[in-house]
Every structure is written in structure tokens, then in C-alpha cells.
Short mmCIF file of the C-alpha atoms (twelve columns), coordinates in Angstrom:
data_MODEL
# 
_entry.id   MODEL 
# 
loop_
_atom_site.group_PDB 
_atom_site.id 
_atom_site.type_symbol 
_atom_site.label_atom_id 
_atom_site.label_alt_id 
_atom_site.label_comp_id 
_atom_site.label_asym_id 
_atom_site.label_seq_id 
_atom_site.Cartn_x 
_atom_site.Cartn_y 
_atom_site.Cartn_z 
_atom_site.pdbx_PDB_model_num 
ATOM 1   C CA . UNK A 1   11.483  -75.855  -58.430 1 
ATOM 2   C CA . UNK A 2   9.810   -79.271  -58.499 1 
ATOM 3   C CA . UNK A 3   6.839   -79.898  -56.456 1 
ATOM 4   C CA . UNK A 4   8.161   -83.074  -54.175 1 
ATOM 5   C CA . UNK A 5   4.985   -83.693  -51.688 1 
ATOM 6   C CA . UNK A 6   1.596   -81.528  -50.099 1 
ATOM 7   C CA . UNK A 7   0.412   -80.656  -46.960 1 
ATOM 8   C CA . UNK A 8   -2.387  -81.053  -45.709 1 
ATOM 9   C CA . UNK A 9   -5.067  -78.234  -44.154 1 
ATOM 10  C CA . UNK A 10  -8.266  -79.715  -43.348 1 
ATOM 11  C CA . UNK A 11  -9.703  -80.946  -46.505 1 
ATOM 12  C CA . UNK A 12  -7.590  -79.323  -49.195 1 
ATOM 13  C CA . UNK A 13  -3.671  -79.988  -50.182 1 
ATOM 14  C CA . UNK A 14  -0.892  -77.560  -50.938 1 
ATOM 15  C CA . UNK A 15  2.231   -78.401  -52.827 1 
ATOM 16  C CA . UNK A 16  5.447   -78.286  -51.298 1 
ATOM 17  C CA . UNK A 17  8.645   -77.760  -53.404 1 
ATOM 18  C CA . UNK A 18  11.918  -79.470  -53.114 1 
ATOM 19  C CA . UNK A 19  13.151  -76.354  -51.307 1 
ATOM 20  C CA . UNK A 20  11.527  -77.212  -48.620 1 
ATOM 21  C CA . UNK A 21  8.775   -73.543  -49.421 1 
ATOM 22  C CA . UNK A 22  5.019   -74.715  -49.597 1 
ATOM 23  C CA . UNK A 23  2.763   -72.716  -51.677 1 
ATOM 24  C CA . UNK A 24  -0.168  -72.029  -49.766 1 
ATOM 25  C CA . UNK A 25  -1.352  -69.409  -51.920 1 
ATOM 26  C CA . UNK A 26  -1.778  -71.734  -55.263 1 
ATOM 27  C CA . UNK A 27  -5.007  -73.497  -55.683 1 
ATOM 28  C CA . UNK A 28  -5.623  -76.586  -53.401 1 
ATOM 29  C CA . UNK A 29  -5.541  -80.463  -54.846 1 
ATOM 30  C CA . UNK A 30  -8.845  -82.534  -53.593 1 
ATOM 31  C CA . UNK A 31  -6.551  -86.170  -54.376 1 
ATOM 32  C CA . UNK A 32  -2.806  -85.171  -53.925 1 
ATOM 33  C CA . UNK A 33  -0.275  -87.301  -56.580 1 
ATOM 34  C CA . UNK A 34  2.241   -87.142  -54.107 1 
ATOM 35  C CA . UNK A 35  3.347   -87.959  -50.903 1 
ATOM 36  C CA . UNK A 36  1.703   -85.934  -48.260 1 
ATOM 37  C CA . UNK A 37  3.646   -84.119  -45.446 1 
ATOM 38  C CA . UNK A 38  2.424   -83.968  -41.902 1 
ATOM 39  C CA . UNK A 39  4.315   -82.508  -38.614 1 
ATOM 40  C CA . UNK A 40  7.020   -80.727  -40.354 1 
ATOM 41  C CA . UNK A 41  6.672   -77.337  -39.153 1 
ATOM 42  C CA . UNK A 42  10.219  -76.757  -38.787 1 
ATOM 43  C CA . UNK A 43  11.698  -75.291  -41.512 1 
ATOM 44  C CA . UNK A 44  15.261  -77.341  -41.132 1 
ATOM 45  C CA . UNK A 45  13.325  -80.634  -41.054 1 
ATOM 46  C CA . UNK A 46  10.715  -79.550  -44.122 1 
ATOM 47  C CA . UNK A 47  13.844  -78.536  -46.654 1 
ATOM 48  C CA . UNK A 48  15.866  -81.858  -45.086 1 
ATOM 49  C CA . UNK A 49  12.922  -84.377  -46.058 1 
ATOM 50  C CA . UNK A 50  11.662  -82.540  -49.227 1 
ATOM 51  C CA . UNK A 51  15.917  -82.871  -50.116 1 
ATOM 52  C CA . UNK A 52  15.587  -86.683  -49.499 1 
ATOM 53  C CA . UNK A 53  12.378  -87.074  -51.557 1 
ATOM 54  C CA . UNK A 54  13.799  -85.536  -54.267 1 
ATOM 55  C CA . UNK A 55  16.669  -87.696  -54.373 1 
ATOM 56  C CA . UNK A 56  13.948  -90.697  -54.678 1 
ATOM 57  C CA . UNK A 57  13.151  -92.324  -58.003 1 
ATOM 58  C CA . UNK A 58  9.883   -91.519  -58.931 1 
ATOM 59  C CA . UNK A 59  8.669   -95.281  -58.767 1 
ATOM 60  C CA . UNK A 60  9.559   -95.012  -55.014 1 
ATOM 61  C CA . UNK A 61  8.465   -91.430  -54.157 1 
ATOM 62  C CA . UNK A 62  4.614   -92.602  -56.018 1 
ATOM 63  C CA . UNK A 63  4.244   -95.589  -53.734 1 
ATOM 64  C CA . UNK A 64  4.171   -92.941  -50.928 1 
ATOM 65  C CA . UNK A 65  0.959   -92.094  -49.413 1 
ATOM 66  C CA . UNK A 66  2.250   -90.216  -45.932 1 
ATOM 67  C CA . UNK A 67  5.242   -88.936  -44.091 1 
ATOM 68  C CA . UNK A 68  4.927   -87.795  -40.487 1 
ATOM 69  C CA . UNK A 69  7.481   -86.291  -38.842 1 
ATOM 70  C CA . UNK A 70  7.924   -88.656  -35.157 1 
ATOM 71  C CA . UNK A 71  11.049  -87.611  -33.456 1 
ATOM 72  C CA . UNK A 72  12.010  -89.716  -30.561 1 
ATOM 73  C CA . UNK A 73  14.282  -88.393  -27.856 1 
ATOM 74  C CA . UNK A 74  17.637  -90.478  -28.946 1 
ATOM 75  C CA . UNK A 75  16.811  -89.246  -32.620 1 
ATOM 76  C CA . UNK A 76  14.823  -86.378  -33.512 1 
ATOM 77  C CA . UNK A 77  15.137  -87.084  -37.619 1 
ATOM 78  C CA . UNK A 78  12.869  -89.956  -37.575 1 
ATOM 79  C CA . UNK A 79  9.719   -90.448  -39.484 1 
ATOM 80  C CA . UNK A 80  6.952   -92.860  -40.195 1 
ATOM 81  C CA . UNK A 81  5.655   -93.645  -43.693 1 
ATOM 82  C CA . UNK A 82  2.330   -95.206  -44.732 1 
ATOM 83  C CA . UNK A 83  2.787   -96.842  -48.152 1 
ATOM 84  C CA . UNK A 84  -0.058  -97.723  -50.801 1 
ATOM 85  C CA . UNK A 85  0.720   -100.847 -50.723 1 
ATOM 86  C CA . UNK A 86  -0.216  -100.854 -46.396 1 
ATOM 87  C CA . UNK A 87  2.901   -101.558 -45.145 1 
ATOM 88  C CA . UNK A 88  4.518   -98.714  -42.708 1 
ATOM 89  C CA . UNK A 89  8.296   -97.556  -43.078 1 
ATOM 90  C CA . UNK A 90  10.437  -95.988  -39.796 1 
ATOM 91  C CA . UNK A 91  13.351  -94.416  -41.176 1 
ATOM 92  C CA . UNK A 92  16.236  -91.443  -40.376 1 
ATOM 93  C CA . UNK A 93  15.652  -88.609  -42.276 1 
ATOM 94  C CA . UNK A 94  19.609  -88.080  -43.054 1 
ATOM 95  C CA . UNK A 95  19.350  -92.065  -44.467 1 
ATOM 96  C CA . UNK A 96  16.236  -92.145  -46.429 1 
ATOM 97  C CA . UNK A 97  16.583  -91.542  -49.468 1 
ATOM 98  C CA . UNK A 98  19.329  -94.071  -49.806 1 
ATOM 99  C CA . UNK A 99  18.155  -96.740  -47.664 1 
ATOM 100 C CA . UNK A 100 14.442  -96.209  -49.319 1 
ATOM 101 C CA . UNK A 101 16.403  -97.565  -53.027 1 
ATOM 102 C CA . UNK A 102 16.308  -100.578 -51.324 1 
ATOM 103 C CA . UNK A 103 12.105  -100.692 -50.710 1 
ATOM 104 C CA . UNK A 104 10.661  -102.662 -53.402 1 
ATOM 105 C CA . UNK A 105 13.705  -105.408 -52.759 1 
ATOM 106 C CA . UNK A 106 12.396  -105.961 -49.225 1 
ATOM 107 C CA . UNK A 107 8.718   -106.215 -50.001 1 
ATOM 108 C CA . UNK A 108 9.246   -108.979 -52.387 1 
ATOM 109 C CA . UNK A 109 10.643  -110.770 -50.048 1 
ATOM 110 C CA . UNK A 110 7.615   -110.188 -48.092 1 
ATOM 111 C CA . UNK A 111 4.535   -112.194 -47.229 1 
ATOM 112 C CA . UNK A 112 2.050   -109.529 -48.761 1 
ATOM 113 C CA . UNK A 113 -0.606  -111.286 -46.726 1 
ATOM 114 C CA . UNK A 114 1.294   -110.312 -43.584 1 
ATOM 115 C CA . UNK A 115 1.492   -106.060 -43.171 1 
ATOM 116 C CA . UNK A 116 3.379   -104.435 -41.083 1 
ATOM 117 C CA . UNK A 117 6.573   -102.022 -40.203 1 
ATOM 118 C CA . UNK A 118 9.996   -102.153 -42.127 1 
ATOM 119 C CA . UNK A 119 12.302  -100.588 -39.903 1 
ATOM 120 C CA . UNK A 120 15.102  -98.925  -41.911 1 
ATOM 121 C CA . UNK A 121 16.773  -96.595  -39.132 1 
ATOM 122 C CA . UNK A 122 20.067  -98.273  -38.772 1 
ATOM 123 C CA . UNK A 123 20.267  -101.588 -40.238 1 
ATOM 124 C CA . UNK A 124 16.681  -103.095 -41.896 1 
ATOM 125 C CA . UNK A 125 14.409  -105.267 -40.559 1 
ATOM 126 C CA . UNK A 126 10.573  -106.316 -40.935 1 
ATOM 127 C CA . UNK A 127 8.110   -106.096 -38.088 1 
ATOM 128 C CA . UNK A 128 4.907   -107.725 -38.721 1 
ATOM 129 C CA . UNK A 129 1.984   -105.770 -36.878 1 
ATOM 130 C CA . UNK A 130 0.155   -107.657 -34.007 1 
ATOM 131 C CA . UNK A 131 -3.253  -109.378 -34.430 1 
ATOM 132 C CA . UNK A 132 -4.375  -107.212 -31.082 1 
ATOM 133 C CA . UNK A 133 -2.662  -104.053 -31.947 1 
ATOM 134 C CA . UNK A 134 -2.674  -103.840 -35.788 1 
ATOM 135 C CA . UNK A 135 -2.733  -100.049 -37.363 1 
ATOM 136 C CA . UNK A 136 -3.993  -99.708  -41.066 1 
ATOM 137 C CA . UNK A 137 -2.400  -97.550  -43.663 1 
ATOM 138 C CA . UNK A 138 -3.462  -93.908  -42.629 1 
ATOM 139 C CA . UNK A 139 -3.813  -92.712  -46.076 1 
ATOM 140 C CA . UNK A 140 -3.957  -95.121  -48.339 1 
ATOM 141 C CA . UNK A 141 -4.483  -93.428  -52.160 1 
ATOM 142 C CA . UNK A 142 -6.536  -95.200  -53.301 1 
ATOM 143 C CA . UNK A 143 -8.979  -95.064  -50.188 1 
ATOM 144 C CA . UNK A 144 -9.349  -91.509  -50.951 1 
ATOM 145 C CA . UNK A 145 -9.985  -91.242  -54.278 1 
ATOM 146 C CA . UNK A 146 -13.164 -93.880  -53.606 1 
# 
């Protein structure tokens, strides 16, 4: 099995296969070189996105920093990503890997001075963040390995 993404616990990372299994008794990562995985305790959800990041090309899945599992009521397969290059993705977990294909098209069309959310959950759209209520890449790469 291919290792796909990590989770995190407290300071160290454990790899996650593209079954979905993490092995939390292999030896932690201090700088994962993958995505990494938060709020997918449910084992349905884990093996659903680890499926969809597997189907990824690799020049996609790298530009990955974070994936959080945030359900909303209507929808409870969305998640947020954090990219290294700071914008933030919203997208269904049943669509993403084939509406992420279509990433690096949409950010260069993109102002890169101007970060924000692409929404990809039905149809795809760009929202920039707000002056007052910006959010910064969570986990940004390269931030960690300074």
C-alpha cells in the first residue's frame, strides 16, 4: 500500500495509507512530505479521502499542505484545504479528486497577490479573503521546515 498523507499527534506525524489504515506504530516524521490529515476519525470518510488522494497526480497531491475534514449540515463530505502556495480549497469529498485536475488551471488565472478560497463544491469559483477577516495558510510547508 502507498502511503497517501499523515496525521498528526501533537508534534510527531504518522503515515496514512491509501486504504484509508494509519500506521501509528511506525516511527514518526518531524516535516511530513505529504498532505496532512486532520478530523477524519471516521473510518468511511478516512478510506473515502485517502481513495481521492490517491487518484491525484503527484504534482497536485505535493502542493498540499492540509486537509480537514468540515462537514456542514446540507453536506457532510466537505473539506477545507490549505495549499503551499496560501490559497484555501472547499471541496466534496466524492468530487475531489477530479475537480482538483483542474487546480493549477485556476491559479494561473489568479492574481497571486490576492489569496484566498477556491470553492470547488459544485461548480468553481474564487473567493478572495477579506482585508478584516483574512486567515493564513494553516500549515504552510515550508513554514515548518524553517
Amino acid at each position: 500500500m502507498k502511503r497517501v498523507a499523515y496525521v498528526s499527534n501533537g508534534s510527531s506525524f504518522y503515515p496514512v495509507l491509501e486504504n484509508g489504515e494509519t500506521l501509528d506504530g511506525q516511527k514518526s516524521v518531524k516535516v511530513p512530505d505529504a498532505p496532512i490529515l486532520f478530523g477524519f476519525d471516521d473510518a468511511e470518510f478516512a478510506h473515502l479521502m485517502t481513495e481521492q488522494l490517491t487518484n491525484l497526480p503527484h504534482s497536485i497531491s505535493n502542493s498540499i499542505s492540509e486537509v480537514h475534514y468540515t462537514p456542514e449540515k446540507m453536506d457532510p463530505y466537505i473539506i477545507t484545504l490549505f495549499m503551499n502556495n496560501g490559497y484555501e480549497v472547499r471541496a466534496s469529498m466524492k468530487t475531489f479528486a477530479e475537480k482538483m485536475r483542474s487546480y493549477p488551471m485556476i491559479v494561473k488565472e489568479l492574481n497571486p497577490k490576492v489569496k484566498g478560497i477556491i470553492h470547488l463544491e459544485v461548480g468553481s469559483y474564487f473567493e478572495p479573503y477579506s482585508k478584516k477577516g483574512s486567515q493564513k495558510n494553516k500549515g504552510d510547508k515550508a513554514d515548518e521546515e524553517s
